[in-house]
C-alpha positions in Angstrom: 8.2 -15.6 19.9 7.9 -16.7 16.2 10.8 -17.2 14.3 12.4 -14.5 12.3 11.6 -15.1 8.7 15.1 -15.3 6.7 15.4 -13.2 3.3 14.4 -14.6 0.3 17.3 -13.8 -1.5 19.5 -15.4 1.0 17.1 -18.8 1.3 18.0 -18.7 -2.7 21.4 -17.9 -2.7 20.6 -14.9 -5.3 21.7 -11.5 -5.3 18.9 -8.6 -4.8 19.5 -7.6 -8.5 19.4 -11.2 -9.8 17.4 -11.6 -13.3 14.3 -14.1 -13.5 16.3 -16.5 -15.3 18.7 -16.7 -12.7 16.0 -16.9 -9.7 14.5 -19.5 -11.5 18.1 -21.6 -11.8 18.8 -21.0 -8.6 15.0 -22.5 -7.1 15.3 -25.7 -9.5 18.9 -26.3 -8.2 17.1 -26.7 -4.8 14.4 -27.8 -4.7 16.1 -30.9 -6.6 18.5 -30.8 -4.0 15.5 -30.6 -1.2 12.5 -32.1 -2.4 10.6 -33.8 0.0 10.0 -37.1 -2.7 14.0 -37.1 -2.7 14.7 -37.0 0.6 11.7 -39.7 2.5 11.4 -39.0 5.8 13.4 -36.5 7.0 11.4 -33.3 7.8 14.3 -30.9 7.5 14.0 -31.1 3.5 10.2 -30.8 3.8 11.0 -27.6 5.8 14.0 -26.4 3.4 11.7 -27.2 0.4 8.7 -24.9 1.6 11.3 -21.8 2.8 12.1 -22.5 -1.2 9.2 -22.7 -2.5 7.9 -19.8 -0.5 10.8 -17.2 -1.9 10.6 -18.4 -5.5 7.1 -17.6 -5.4 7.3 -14.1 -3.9 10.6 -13.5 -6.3 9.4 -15.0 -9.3 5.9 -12.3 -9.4 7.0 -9.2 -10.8 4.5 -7.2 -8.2 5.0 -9.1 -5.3 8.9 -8.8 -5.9 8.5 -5.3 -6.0 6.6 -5.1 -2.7 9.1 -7.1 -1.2 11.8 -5.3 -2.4 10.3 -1.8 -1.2 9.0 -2.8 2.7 10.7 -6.9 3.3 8.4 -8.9 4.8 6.2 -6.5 5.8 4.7 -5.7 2.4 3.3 -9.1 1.6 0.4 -10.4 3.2 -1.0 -13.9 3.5 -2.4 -14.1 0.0 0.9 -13.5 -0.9 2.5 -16.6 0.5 2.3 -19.6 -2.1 0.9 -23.0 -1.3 4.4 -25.0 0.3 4.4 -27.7 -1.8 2.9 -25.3 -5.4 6.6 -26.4 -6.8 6.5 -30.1 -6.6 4.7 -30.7 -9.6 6.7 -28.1 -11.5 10.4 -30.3 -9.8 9.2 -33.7 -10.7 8.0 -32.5 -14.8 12.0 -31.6 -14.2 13.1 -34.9 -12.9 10.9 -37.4 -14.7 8.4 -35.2 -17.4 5.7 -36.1 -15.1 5.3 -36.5 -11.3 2.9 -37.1 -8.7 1.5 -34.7 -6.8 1.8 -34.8 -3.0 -1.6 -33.0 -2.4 -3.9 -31.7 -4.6 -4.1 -28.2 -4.5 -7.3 -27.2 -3.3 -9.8 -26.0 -5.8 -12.1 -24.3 -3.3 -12.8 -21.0 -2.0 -10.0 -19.0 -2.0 -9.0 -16.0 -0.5 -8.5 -12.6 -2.0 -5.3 -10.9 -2.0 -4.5 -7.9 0.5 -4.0 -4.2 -0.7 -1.8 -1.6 1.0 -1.6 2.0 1.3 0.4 5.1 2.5 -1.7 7.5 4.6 -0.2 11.1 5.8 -1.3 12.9 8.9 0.3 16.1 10.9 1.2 15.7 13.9 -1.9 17.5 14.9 -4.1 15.0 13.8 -1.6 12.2 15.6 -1.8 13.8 18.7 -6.6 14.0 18.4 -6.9 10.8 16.4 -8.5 11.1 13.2 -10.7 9.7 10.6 -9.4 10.4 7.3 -11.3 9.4 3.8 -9.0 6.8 1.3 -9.7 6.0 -2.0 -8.8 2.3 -2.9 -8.9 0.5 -6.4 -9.3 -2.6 -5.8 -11.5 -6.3 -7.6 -14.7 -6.8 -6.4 -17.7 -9.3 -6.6 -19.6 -8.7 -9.7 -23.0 -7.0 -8.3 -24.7 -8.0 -11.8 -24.1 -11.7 -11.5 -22.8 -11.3 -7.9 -19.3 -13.6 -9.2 -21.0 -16.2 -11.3 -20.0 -14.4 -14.8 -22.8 -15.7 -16.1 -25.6 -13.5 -17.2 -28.1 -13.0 -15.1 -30.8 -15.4 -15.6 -28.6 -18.3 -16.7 -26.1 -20.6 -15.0 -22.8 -21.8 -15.5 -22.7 -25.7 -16.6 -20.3 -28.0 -15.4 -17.2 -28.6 -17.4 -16.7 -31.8 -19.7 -13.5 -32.1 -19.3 -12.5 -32.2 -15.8 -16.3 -33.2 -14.7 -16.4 -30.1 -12.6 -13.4 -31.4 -10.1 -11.4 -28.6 -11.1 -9.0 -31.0 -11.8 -7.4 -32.9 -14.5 -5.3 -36.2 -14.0 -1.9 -37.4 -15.9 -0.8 -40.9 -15.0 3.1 -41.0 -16.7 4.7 -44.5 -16.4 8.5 -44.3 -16.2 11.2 -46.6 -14.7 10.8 -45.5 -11.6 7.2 -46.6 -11.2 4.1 -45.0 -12.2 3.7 -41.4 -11.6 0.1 -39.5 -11.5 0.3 -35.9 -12.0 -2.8 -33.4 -10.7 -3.0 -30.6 -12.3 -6.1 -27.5 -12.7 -7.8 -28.0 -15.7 -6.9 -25.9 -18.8 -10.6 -25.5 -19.6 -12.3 -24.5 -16.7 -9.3 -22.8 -15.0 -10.1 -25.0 -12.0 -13.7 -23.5 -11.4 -15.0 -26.5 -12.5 -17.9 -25.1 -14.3 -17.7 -23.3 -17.7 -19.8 -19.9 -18.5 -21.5 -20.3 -22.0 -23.6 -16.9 -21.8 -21.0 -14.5 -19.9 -22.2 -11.6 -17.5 -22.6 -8.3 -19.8 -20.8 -6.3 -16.7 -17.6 -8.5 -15.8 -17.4 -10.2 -19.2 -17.4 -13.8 -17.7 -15.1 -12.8 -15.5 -17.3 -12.7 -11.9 -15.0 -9.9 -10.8 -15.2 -6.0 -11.2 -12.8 -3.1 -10.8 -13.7 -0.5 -8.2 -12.9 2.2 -6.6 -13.8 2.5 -3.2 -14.3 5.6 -0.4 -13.0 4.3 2.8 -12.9 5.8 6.3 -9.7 5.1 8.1 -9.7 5.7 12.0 -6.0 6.8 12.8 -5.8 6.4 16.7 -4.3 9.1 19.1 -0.6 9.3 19.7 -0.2 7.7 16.0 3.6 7.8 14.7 5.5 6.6 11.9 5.4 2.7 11.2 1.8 2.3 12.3 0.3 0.0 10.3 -3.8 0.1 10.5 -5.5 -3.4 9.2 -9.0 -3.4 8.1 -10.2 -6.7 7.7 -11.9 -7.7 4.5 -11.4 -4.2 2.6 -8.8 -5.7 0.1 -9.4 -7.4 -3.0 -12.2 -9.9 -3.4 -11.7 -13.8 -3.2 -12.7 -15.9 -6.3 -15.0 -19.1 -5.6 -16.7 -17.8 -2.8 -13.5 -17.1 -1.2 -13.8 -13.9 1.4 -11.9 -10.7 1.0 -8.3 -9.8 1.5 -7.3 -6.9 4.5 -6.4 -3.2 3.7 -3.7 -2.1 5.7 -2.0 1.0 5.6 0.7 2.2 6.6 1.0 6.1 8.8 3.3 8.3 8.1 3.7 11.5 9.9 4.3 15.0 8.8 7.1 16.8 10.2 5.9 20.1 11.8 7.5 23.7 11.7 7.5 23.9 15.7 7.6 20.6 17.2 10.5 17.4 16.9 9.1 14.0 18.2 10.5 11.4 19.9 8.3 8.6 20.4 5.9 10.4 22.9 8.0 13.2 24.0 8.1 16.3 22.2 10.6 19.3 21.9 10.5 22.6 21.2 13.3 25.3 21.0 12.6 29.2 22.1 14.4 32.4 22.8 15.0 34.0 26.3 16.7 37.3 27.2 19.8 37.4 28.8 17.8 39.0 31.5 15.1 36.8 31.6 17.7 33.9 32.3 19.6 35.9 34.8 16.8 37.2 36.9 14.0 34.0 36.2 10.7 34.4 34.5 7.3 33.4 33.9 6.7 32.3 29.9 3.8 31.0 27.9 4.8 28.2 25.1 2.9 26.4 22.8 1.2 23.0 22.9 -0.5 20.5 21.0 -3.2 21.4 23.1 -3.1 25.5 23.9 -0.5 27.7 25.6 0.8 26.4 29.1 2.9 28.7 31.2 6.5 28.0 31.7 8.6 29.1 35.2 12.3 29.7 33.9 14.6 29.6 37.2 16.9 32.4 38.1 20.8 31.9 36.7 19.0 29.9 33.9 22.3 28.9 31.0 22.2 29.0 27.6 21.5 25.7 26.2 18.9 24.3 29.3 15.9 22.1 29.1 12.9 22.5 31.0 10.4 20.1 30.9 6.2 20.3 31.2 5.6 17.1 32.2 2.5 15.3 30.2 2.3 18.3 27.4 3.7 15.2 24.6 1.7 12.9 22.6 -1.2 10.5 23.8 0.7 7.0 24.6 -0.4 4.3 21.6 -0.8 1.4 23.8 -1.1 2.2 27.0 -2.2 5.3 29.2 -0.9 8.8 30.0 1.1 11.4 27.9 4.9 12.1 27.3 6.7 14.7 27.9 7.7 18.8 26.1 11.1 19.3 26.5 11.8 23.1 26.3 14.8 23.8 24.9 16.3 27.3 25.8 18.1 29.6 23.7 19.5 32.8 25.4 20.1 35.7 23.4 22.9 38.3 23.6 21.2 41.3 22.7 22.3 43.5 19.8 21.5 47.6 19.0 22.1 48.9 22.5 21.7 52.4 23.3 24.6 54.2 25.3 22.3 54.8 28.1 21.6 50.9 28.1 25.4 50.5 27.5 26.3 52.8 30.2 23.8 50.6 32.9 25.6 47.6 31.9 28.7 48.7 32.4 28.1 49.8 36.1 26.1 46.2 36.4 29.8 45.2 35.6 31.6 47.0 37.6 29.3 45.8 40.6 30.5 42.5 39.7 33.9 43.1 39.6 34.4 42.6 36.0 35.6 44.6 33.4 34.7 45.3 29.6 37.8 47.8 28.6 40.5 45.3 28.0 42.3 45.1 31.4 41.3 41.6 32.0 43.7 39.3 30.1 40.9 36.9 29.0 41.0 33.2 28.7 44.3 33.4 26.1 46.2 35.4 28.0 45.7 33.2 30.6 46.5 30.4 29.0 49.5 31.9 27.8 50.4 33.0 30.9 50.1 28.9 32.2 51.9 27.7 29.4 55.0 29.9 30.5 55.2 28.7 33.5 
């Protein structure tokens, strides 16, 4: 079983309403103290640095922050999660104006980032399954230049300055040695090829926004904290890079008859007083059509009967829960005197009276505590 991931604030020693300024003191304070260039081989810094590195990065994004501080982990997907050692170039311009990079980050494909949405169902379409229609803004390929940014019929040229590497080199010589520095270069932005007549549609940029129809296939017995993926329906990746994942989140409307519990359902209705005493045949409701009910004879207030595979659809595995009925007898109100008069003899058949004789349960009581 993997390892639970700790909270970023914690791994920085911030509190959840700390400012930039002080997220950013507190990730410099520690990754001085755990760098893996200041600490040679011992793997625990390298570990410490990259659980560092990893919440500064989330934190330090205004978006992603916000994510994380709406759903935890759960909100951010793998796009999300920064290179582990992005920060050592960034800890060494601290210690020494200049430092050398432990491995160039790669300049290559690179993967788009993942999208999220909520999606509502009833509990109707939780119970069928459903396919539901989304719309999703989200960055796409180009379709003019399909991601060049150059204009179609022309080509990007390589950059001068980096030599189409994507990558510039600083060599800083110190007292401590030598230090070269990698770092993406400021002309080309790392693409390593500059656009000198740029795509009419994305401006240069390669990239479009779009808004997309999807079809989302919610799966029977759905409940609340489902989360769908579709693969490759998020953003688009830059340099060839393939798409980021959709996933959305279910969430399930209450309804005005039914409560859930996982894959049971309740449901509450009304019996006579006579219908409890003498037993009876009912029809309730379903998710999928009336069913009849057989109420026992001498049924009390407050019982629950259950129809035993009238719930919801299991998620993962086979077969259905449970409805749980849940009686409610009814003293009834208005009576007639000819209705009063046949209850009163029921009554009297049953040795019971209803004109004041019997001292009730505080006279008794009374009666005890004398005693």
């Amino acid at each position: 079983m993997p390892e639970k991931k700790r909270d970023y604030y914690e791994v920085l020693g911030v509190s959840r309403d700390a400012r930039v300024e002080e997220i950013k003191r507190a990730f410099r304070r520690l990754a001085r103290e755990y760098h893996p260039d200041a600490n040679p081989g011992d793997p625990q810094a390298e570990e410490k640095f990259k659980e560092i590195n990893e919440a500064y990065g989330v934190l330090s994004d205004p978006e992603k922050k916000a994510r994380y501080d709406a759903y935890g982990h759960a909100g951010l997907g793998p796009a999300d999660i920064p290179d582990p050692f992005s920060g050592f170039g960034e800890i060494f311009d601290m210690f020494f104006g200049g430092g050398r990079s432990r491995s160039a980050r790669s300049q290559g494909p690179k993967r788009g980032a993942d999208l999220r949405l909520d999606l509502e169902v009833t509990l109707e379409e939780a119970f069928s399954g459903v396919e539901k229609n989304v719309e999703v803004e989200r960055i796409e390929r180009c379709p003019i230049c399909e991601g060049s940014g150059a204009r179609p019929g022309s080509e990007p040229i390589r950059c001068s300055r980096c030599h189409g590497s994507g990558q510039v080199e600083t060599v800083t010589d110190s007292l401590f040695g030598r230090f070269v520095s990698v770092r993406t270069c400021p002309v080309c932005g790392g693409a390593g090829v500059k656009v000198t007549d740029p795509c009419p549609e994305c401006a240069g940029l390669g990239q479009v926004r779009k808004v997309r129809r999807l079809t989302v296939r919610v799966p029977a017995g759905a409940d609340n904290g489902l989360r769908l993926r579709l693969p490759e329906e998020g953003e688009a990746g830059t340099r060839g890079g393939p798409p980021g994942d959709l996933y959305v989140d279910i969430h399930v409307l209450p309804h005005n008859v039914f409560q859930r519990e996982g894959p049971d359902l309740h449901l509450e209705t009304e019996i006579s007083f006579v219908q409890a005493a003498l037993g009876t045949q009912l029809e309730v409701p379903t998710l999928d059509g009336p069913a009849p009910l057989k109420v026992p004879e001498g049924t009390q207030p407050g019982a629950v009967l259950r129809l035993r595979g009238k719930g919801m659809p299991q998620l993962r595995g086979s077969g259905r829960g449970d409805l749980h009925v849940h009686l409610d007898v009814r003293t009834p109100v208005g009576l007639t005197p000819r209705e009063k008069e046949l209850l009163r003899e029921f009554a009297a058949l049953r040795g019971e009276t209803t004109r004041g004789k019997e001292k009730g349960l505080w006279g008794r009581m009374k009666e005890a505590w004398n005693s």
